[in-house]
N, C-alpha and C positions, 0 to 999 in steps of 0.2 A: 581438410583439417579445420575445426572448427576454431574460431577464437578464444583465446582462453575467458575472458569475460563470459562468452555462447557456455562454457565448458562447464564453467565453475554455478552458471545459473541452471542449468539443466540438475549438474550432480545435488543441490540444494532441494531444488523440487524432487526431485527423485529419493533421495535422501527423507524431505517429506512426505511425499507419499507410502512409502516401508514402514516411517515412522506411525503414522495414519492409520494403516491396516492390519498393524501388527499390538499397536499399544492403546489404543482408544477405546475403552470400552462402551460397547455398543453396538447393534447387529449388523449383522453382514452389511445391509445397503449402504445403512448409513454409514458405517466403517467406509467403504467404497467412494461415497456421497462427498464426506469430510478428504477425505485424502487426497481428492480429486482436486478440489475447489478449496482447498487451503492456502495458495495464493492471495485472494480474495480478500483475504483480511483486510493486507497490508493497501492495499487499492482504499478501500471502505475509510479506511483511517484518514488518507491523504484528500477523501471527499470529503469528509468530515471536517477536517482542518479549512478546508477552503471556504465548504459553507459558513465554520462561526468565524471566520476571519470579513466574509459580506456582513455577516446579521451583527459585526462588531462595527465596524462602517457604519450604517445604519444608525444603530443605537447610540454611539458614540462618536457623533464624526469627526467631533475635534481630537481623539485619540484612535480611530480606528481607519480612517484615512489616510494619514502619515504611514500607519502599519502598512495599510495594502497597498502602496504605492512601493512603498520597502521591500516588499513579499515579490510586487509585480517586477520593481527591480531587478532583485537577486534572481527573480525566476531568468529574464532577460538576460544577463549578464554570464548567468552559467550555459545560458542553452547560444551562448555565441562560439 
């Protein structure tokens, strides 16, 4: 039996991929394409965050230092 967390992330995906193939306008591949790799987003987003949270560092260090240290915190703290 899978874990319910395993259960409820699967029926999500799956749930988007139906969604994907059935509602997207768009031809067959890429119908196929998108539904597949629609996870993908939500990844892209959280790269995205981490990059402008360095380039704010950087550019700001007397403000974006204190952030990524904060960031680097709460990463640490939840992942105990």
């Amino acid at each position: 039996m899978p874990e319910p967390a395993t259960a409820v992330a699967a029926a999500v995906y799956v749930i988007g991929v139906l969604w994907g193939l059935l509602v997207i306008d768009a031809r067959p591949v890429e119908r196929a394409v998108l539904a597949l790799l629609w996870p993908a987003g939500p990844a892209a987003f959280v790269v995205t965050l981490a990059i402008l949270l360095v380039a704010a560092a950087i550019a700001f260090p007397l403000a974006g230092v204190p952030l990524l240290a904060a960031v680097a915190a709460a990463v640490w703290w939840v992942s105990m």
